[in-house]
N, CA, C and O atoms as CSV, one atom per row, in Angstrom:
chain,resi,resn,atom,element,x,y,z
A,1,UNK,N,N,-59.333,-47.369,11.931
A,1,UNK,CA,C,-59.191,-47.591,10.502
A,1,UNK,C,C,-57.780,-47.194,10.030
A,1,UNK,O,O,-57.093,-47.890,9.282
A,2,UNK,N,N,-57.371,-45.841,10.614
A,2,UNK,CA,C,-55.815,-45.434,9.978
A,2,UNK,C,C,-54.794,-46.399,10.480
A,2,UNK,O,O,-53.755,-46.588,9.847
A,3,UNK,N,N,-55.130,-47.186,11.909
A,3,UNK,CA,C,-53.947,-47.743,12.399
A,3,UNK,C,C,-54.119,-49.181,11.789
A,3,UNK,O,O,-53.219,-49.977,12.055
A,4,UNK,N,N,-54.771,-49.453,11.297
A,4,UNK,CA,C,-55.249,-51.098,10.685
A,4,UNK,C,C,-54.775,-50.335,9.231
A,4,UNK,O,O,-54.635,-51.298,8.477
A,5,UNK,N,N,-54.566,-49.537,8.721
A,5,UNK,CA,C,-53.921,-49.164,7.152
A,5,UNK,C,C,-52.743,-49.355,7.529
A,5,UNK,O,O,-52.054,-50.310,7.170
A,6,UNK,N,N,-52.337,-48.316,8.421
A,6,UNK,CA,C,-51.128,-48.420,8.679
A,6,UNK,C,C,-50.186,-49.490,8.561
A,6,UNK,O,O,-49.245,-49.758,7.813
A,7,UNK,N,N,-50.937,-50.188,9.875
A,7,UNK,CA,C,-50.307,-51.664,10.228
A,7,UNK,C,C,-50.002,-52.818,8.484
A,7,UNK,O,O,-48.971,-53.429,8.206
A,8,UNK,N,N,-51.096,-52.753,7.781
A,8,UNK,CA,C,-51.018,-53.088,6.898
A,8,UNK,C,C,-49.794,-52.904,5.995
A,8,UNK,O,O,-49.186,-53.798,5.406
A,9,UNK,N,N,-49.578,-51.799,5.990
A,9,UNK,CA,C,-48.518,-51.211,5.041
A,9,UNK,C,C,-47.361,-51.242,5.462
A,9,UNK,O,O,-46.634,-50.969,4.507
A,10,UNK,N,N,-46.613,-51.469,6.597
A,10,UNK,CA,C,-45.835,-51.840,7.766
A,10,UNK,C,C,-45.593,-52.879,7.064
A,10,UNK,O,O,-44.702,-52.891,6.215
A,11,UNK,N,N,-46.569,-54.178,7.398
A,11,UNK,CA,C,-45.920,-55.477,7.697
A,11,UNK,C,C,-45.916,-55.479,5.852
A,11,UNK,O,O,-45.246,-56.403,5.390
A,12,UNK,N,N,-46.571,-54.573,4.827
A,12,UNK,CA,C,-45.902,-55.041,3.268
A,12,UNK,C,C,-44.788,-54.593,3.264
A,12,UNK,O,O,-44.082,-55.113,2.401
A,13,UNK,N,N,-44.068,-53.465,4.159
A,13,UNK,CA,C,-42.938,-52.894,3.312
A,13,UNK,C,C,-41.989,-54.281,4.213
A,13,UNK,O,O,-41.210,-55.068,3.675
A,14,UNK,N,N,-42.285,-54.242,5.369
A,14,UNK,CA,C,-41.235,-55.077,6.245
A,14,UNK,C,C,-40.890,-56.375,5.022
A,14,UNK,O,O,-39.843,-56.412,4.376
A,15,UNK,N,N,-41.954,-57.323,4.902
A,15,UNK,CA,C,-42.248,-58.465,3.740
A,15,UNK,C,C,-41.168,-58.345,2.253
A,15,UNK,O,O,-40.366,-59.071,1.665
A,16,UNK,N,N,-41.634,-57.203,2.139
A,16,UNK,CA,C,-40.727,-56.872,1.252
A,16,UNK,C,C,-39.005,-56.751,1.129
A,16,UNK,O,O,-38.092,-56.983,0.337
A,17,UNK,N,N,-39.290,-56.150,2.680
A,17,UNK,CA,C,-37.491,-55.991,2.867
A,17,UNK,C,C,-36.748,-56.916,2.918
A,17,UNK,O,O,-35.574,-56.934,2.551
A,18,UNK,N,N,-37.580,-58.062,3.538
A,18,UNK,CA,C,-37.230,-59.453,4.127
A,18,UNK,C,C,-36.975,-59.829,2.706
A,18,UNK,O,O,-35.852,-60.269,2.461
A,19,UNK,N,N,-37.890,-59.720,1.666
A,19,UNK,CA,C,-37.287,-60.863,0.579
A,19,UNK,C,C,-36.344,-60.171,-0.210
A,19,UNK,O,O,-35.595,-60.905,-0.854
A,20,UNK,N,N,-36.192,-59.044,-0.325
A,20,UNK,CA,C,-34.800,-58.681,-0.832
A,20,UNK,C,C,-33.364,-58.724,-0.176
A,20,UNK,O,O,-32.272,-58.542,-0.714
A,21,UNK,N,N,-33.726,-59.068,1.377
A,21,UNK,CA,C,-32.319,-59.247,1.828
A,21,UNK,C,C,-31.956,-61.167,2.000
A,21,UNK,O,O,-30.955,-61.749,2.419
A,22,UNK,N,N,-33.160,-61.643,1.512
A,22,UNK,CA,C,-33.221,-63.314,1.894
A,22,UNK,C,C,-32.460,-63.905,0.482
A,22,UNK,O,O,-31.617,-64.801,0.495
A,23,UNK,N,N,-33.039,-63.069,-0.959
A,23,UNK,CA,C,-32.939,-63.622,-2.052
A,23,UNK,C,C,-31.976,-63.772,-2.604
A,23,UNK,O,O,-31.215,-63.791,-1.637
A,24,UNK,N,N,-31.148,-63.948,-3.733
A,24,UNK,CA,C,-30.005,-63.671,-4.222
A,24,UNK,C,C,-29.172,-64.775,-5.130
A,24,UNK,O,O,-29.386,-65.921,-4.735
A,25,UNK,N,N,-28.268,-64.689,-6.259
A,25,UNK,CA,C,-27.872,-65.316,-7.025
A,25,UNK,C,C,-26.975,-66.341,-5.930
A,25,UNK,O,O,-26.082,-66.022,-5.145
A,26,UNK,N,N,-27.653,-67.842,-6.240
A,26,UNK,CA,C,-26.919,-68.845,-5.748
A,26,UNK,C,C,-24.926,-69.339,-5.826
A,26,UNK,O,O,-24.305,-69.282,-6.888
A,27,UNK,N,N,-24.518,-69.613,-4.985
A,27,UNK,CA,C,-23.211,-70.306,-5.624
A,27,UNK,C,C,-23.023,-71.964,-6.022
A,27,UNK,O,O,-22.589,-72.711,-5.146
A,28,UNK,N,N,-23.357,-72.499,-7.339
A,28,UNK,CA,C,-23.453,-73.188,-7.573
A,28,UNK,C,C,-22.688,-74.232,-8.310
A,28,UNK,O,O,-22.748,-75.460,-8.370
A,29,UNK,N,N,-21.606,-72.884,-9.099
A,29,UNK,CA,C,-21.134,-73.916,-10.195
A,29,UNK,C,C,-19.752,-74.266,-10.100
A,29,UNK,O,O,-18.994,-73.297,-10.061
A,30,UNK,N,N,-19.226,-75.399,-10.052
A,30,UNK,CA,C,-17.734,-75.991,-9.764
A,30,UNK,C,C,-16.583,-74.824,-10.303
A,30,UNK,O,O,-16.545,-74.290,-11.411
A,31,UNK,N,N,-15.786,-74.644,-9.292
A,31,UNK,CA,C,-14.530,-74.275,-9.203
A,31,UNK,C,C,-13.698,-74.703,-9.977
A,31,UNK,O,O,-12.976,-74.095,-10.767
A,32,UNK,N,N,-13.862,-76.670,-9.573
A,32,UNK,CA,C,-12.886,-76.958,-10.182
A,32,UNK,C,C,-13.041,-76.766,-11.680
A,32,UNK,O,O,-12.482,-76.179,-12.607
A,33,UNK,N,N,-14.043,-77.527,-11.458
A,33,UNK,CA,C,-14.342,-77.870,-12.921
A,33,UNK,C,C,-15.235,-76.571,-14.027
A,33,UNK,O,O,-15.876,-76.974,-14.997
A,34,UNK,N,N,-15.188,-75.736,-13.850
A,34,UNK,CA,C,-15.670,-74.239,-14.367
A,34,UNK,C,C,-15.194,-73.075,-13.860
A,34,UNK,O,O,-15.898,-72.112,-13.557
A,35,UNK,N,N,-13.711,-73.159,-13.735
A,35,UNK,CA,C,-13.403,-71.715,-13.212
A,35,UNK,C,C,-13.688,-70.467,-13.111
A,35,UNK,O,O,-13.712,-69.673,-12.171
A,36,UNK,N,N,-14.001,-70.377,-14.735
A,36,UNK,CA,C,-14.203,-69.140,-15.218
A,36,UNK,C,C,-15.801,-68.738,-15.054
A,36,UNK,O,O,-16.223,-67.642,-14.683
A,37,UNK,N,N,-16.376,-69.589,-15.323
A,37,UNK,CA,C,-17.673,-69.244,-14.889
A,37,UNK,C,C,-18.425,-69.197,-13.327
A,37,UNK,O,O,-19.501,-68.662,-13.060
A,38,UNK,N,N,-17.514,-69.924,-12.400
A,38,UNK,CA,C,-17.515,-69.764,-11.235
A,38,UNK,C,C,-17.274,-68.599,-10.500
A,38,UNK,O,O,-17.834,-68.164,-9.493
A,39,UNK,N,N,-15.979,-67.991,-11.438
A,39,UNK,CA,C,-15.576,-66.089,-10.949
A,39,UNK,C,C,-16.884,-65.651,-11.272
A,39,UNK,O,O,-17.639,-65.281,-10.373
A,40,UNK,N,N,-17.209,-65.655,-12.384
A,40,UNK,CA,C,-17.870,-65.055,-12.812
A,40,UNK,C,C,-19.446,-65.080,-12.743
A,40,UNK,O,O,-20.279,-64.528,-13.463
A,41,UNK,N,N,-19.580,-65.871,-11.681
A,41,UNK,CA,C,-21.220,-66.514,-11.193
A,41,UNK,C,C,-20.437,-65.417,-9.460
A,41,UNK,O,O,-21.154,-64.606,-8.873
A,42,UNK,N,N,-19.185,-65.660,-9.081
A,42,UNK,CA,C,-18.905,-64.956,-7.605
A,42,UNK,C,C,-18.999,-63.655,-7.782
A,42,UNK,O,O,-19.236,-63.085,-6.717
A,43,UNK,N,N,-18.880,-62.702,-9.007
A,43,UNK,CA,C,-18.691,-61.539,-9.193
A,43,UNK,C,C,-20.362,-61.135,-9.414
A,43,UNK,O,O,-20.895,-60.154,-8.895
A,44,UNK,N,N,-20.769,-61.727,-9.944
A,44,UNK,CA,C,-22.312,-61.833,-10.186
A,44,UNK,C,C,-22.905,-61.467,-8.650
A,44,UNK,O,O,-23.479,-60.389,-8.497
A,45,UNK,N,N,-22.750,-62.390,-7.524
A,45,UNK,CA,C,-23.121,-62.401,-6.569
A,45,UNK,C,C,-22.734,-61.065,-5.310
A,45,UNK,O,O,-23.621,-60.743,-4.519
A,46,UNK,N,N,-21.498,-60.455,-5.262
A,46,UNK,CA,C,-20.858,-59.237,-5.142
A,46,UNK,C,C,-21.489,-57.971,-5.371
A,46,UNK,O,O,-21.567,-56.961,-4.671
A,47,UNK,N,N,-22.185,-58.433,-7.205
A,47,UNK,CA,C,-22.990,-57.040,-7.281
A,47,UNK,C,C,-24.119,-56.801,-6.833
A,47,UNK,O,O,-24.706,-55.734,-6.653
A,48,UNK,N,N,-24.591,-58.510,-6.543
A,48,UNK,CA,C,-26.254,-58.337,-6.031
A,48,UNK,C,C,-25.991,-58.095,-4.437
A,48,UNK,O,O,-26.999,-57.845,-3.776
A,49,UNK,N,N,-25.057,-58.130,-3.927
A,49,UNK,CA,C,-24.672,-57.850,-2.382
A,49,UNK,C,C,-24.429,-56.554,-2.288
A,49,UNK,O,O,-24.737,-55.984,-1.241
A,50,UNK,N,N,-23.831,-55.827,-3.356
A,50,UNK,CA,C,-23.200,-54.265,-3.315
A,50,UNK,C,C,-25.200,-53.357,-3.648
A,50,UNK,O,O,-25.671,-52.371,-3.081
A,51,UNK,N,N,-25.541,-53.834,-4.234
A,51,UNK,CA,C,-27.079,-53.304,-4.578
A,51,UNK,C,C,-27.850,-53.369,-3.385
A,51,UNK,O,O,-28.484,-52.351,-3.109
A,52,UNK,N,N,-27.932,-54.312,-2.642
A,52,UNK,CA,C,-28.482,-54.729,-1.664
A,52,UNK,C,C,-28.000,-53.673,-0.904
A,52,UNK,O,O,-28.894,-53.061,-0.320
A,53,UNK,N,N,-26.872,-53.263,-0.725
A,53,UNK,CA,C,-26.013,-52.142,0.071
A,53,UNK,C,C,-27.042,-50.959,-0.012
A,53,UNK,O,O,-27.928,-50.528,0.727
A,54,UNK,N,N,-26.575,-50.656,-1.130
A,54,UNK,CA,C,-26.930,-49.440,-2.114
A,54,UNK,C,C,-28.453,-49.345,-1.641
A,54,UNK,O,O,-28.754,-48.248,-1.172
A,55,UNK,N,N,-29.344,-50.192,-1.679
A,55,UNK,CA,C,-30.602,-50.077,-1.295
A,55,UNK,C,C,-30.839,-49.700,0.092
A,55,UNK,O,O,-31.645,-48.810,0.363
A,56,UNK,N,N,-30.147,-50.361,1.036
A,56,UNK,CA,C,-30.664,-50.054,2.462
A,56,UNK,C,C,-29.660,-48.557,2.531
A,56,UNK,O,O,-29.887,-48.102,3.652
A,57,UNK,N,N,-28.969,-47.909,2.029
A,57,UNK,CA,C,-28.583,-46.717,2.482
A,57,UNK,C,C,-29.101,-45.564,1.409
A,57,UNK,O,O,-28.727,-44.407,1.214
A,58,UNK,N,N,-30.146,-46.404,0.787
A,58,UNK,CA,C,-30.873,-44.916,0.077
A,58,UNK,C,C,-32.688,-45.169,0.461
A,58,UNK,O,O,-33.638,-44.645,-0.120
A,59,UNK,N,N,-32.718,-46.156,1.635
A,59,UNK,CA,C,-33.604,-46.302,2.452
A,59,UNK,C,C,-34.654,-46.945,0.853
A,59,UNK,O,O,-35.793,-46.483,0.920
A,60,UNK,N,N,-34.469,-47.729,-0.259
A,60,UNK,CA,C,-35.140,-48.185,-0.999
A,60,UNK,C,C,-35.454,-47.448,-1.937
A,60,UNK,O,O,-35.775,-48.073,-2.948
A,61,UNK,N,N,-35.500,-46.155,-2.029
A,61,UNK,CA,C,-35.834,-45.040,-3.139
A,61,UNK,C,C,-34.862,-44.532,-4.200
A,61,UNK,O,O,-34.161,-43.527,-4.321
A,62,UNK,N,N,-35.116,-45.699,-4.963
A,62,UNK,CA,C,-34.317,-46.041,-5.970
A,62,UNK,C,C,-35.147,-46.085,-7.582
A,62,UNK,O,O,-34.544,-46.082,-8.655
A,63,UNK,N,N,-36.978,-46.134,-7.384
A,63,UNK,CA,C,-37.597,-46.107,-8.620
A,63,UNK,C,C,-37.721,-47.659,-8.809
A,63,UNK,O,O,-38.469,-48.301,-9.547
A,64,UNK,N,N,-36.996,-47.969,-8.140
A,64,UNK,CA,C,-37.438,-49.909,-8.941
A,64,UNK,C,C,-35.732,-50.150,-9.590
A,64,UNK,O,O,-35.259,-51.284,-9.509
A,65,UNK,N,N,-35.298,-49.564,-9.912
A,65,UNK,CA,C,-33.771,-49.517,-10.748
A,65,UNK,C,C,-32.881,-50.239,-10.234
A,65,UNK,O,O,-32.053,-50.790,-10.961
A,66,UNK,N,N,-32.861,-50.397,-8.815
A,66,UNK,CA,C,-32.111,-51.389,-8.374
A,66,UNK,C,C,-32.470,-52.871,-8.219
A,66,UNK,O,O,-31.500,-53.603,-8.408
A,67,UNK,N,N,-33.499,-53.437,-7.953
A,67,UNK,CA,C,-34.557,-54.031,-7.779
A,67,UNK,C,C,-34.139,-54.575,-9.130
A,67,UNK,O,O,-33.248,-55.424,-9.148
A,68,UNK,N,N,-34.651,-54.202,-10.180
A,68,UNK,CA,C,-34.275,-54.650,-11.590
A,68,UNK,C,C,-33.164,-55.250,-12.432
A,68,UNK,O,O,-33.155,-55.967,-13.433
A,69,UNK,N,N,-31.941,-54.531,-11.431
A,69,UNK,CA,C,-30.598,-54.917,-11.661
A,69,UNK,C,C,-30.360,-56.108,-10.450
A,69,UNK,O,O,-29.377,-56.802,-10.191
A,70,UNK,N,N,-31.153,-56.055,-10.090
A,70,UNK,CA,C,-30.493,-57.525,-9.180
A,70,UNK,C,C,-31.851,-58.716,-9.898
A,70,UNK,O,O,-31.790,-59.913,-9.620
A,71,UNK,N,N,-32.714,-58.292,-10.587
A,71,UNK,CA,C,-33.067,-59.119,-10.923
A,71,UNK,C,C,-32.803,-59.681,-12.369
A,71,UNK,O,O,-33.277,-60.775,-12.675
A,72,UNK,N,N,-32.181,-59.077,-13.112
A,72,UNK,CA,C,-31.089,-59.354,-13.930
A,72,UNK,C,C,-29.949,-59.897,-13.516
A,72,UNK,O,O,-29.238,-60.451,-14.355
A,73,UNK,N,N,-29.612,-59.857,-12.364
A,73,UNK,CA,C,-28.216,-60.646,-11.972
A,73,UNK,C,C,-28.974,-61.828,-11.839
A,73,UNK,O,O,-28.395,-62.801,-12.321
A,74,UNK,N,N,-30.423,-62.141,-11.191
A,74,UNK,CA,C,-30.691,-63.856,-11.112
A,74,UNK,C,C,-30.208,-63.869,-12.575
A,74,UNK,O,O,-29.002,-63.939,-12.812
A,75,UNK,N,N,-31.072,-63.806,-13.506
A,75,UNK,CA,C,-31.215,-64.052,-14.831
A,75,UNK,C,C,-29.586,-64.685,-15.525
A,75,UNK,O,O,-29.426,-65.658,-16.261
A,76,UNK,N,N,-28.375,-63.574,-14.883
A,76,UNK,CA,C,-27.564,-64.385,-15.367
A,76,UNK,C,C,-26.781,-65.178,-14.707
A,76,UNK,O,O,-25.832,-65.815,-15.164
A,77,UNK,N,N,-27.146,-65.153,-13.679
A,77,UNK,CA,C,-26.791,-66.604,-12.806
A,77,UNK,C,C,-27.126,-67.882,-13.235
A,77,UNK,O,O,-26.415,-68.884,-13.315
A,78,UNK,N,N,-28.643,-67.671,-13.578
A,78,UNK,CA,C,-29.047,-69.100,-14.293
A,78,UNK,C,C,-28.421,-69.299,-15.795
A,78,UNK,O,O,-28.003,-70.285,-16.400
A,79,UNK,N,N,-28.527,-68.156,-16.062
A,79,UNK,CA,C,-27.569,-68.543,-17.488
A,79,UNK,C,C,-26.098,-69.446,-17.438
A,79,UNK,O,O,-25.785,-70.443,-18.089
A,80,UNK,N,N,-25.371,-68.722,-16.452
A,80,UNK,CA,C,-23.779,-69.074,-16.122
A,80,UNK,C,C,-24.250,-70.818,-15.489
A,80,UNK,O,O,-23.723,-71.921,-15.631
A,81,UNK,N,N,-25.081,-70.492,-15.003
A,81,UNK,CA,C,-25.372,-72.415,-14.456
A,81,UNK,C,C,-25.895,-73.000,-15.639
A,81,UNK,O,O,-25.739,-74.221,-15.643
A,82,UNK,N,N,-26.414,-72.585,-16.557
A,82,UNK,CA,C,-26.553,-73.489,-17.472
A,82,UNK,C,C,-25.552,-73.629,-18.462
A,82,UNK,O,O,-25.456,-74.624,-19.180
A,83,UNK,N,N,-24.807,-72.644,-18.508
A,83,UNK,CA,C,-23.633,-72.692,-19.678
A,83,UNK,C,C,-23.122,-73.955,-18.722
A,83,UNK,O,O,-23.335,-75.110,-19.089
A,84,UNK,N,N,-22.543,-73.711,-17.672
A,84,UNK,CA,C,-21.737,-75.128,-16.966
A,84,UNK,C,C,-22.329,-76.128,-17.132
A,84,UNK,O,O,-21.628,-77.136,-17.212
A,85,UNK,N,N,-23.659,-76.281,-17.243
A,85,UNK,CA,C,-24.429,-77.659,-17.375
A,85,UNK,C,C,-24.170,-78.094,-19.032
A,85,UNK,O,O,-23.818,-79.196,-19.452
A,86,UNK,N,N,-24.414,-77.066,-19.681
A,86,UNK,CA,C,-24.018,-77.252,-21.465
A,86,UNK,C,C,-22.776,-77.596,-21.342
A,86,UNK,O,O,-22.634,-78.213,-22.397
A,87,UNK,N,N,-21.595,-77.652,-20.725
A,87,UNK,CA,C,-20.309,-77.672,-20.739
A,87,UNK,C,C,-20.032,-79.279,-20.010
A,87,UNK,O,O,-19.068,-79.956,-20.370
A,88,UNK,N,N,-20.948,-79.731,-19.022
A,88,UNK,CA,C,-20.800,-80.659,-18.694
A,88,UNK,C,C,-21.039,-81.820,-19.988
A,88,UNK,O,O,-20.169,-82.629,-20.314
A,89,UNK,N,N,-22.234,-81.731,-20.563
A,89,UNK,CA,C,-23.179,-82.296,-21.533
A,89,UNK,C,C,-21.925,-83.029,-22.802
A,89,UNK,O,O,-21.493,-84.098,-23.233
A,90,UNK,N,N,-21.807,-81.608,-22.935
A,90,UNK,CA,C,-20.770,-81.358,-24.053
A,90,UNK,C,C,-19.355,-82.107,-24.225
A,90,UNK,O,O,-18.796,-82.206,-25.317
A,91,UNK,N,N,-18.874,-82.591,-23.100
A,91,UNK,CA,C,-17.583,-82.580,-22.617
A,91,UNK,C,C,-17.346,-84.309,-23.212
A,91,UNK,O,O,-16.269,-84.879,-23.039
């Protein structure tokens, strides 16, 4: 029974690890044509890579706090891709 808990809880944390090192703000939006929001979609992506850091060398015990801040970086990733899409629209 303890090693079938065990095992259980193993393959959630593993699952878990896997999708925080799989996930992450896309690079999507033209260079050419959106510079500024392109830095600024790459700098976006930097911090969710530097967190990702930050997580595996505090072995995850972080409260959720990091976790949160990279899931706020999706949030404004999609924003910065849609401002470029409003900018396309617009143009």
């Amino acid at each position: 029974m303890k090693k079938t808990l065990l095992s259980v809880i193993a393959a959630g944390l593993l699952l878990a690890g896997t999708a925080t090192y799989s996930q992450g703000p896309e690079r999507n939006i033209s260079g050419r044509r959106h510079p500024n929001l392109a830095a600024a979609q790459k700098l976006s992506r930097q911090a969710y890579e530097r967190i990702s850091e930050a997580q595996r060398a505090n072995e995850f015990d972080m409260e959720g706090h990091a976790q949160r801040a990279k899931d706020l970086l999706e949030q404004v990733n999609a924003e910065l891709k849609a401002a470029a899409e409003a900018a396309n629209r617009n143009r």
